[in-house]
N, C-alpha and C positions, 0 to 999 in steps of 0.2 A: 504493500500500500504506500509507504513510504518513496518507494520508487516512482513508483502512477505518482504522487504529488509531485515528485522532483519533472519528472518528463511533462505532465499539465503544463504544472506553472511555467519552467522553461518556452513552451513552446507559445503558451498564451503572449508572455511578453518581446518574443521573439514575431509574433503574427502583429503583435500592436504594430511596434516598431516599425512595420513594413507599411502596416495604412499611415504611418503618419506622413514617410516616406512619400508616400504614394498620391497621399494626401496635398502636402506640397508641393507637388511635380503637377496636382491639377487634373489629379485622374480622378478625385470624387468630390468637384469642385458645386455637386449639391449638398455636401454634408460638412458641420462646419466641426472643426478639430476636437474640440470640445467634449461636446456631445457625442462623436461618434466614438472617442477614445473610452468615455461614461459606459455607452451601448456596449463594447467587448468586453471590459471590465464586469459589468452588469451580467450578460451572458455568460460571462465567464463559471461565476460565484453560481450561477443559476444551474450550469452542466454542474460542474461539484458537487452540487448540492441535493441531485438524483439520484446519486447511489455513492455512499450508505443516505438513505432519504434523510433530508435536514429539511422539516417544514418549514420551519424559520427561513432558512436559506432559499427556497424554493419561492416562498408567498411575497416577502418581502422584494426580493427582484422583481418578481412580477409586479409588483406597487412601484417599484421605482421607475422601471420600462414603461409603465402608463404614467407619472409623473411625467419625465423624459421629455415623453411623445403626446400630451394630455390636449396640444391646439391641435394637429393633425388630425389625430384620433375624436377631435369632438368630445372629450370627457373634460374637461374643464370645471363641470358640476363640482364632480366626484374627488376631486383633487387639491390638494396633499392631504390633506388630514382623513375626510372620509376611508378613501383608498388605504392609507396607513394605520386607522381602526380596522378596516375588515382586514387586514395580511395580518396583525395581532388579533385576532380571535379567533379565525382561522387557524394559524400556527398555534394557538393553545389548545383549539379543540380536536385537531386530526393528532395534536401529541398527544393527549388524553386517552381519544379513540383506540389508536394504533402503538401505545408506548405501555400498554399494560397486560403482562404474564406473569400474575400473582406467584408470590413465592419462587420464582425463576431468574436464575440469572442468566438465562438468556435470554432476556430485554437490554444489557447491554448495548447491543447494537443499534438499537433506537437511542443511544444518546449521544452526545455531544464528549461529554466528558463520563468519567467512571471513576470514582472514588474508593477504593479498597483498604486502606490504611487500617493502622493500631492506634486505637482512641485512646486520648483520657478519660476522666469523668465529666468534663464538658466538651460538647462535639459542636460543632462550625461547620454551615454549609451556606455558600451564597453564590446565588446564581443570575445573571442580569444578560436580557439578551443573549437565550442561547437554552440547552436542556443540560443537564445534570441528575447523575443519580448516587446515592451515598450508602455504602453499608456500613452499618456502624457496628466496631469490632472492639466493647471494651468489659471487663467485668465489673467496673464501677459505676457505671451509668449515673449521672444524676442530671445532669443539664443538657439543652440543648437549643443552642441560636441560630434560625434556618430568616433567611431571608430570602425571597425571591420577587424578584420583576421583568416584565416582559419573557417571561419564559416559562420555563416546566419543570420542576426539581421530585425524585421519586427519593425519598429516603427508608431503607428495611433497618429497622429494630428487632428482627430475631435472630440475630448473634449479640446482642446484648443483656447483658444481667445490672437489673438496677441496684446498685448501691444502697440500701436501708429499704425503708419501705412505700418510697416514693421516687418519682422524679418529675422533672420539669419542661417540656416544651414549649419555647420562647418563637411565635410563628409573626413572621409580616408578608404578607404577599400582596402583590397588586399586578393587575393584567395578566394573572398566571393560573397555571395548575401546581396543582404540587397533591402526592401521593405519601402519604403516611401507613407505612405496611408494617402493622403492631402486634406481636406476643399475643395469643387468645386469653391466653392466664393474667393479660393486664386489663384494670380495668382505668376506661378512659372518660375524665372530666375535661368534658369540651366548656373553655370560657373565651373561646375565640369573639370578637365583637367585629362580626361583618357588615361591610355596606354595599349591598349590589352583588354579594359573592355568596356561594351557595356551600356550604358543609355535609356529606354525606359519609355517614358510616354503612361500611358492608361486612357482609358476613359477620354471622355474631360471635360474641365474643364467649367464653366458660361461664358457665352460672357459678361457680366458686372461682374466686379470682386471689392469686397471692400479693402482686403488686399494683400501685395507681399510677397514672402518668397523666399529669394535668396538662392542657392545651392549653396556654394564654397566647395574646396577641391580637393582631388585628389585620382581615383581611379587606380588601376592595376591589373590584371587577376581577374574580378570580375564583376557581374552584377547586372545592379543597376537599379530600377522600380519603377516611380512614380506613384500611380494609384491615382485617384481622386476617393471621395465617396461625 
């Protein structure tokens, strides 16, 4: 994969290079520098971005390309901000859709980034523009500071052991998903205070439960998914 990126890119800015050229010389004397240097660029991020799928990467192009081209095209309505609202809701809901294999890590590939690390007893995830997923790998569990915007963050809590007989999740999300995959033997106090954002727990959890794990925070345009495994 590594390679494919070295060969892409090389060849992407090696192809620019040649329309600028070319550009100059008066061979695409209807398109002005600028903008068509934007257009490859843009395309570019857009191939990339097909396989492994990056919705983000895919929607957002596509918003840009009709920014771009928006008098041509006759959208001028729609544009910048409409068009940049629907490629962030979009890219939150096909990740949502398409980025969830309960209890699996092979969801992996649906993310951006992959987080496998040896935790403390306070864990850190923060995700901005982009998808992210965290396993959390500590036997003292007590805390945990997840932040996300314009993105998707999936965090699993079943290789963790909480610390005493409680712990703490500290949530802020805004324009996002985020998946919270929790221990059945926990039981969960949601004090999340949302605005516009929707909280769902699935799958139930043990009618005896050994430890708590509070939810505070606060979410907005964003949704937010407890599922038990």
């Amino acid at each position: 994969m590594k390679k494919f990126n070295k060969i892409f890119w090389g060849l992407f800015f090696v192809v620019a290079g040649a329309f600028v050229i070319f550009n100059q010389l008066g061979y695409y004397t209807n398109f002005e520098l600028l903008p068509l240097i934007l257009t490859i660029f843009i395309i570019a991020i857009l191939i990339k971005s097909i396989y492994p799928v990056k919705f983000f990467g895919i929607l957002f192009s596509l918003a840009a390309l009709v920014i771009l081209y928006d008098k041509p095209l006759g959208l001028e309505a729609i544009t910048p901000w409409p068009v940049l609202l629907t490629a962030l809701l979009g890219s939150i809901g096909l990740s949502i859709i398409f980025g969830k294999h309960y209890g699996s890590k092979n969801c992996d590939k649906h993310y951006e980034r992959v987080i496998n690390d040896k935790d403390e007893d306070t864990v850190y995830a923060d995700v901005k523009f982009g998808s992210s997923i965290k396993y959390v790998n500590t036997d003292s569990f007590k805390e945990a500071n997840l932040n996300c915007s314009f993105g998707s963050l999936a965090i699993y809590f079943n290789d963790a052991k909480i610390k005493g007989d409680s712990a703490i999740i500290n949530l802020d999300a805004s324009f996002s998903g985020v998946e919270l995959y929790i221990p059945k033997e926990w039981k969960v106090i949601n004090n999340v205070d949302s605005n516009l954002a929707g909280v769902e727990e699935k799958n139930n959890n043990n009618s005896v439960t050994t430890k708590t794990l509070t939810i505070n925070g606060r979410v907005s345009f964003a949704g937010i998914e407890i599922i038990y495994i």
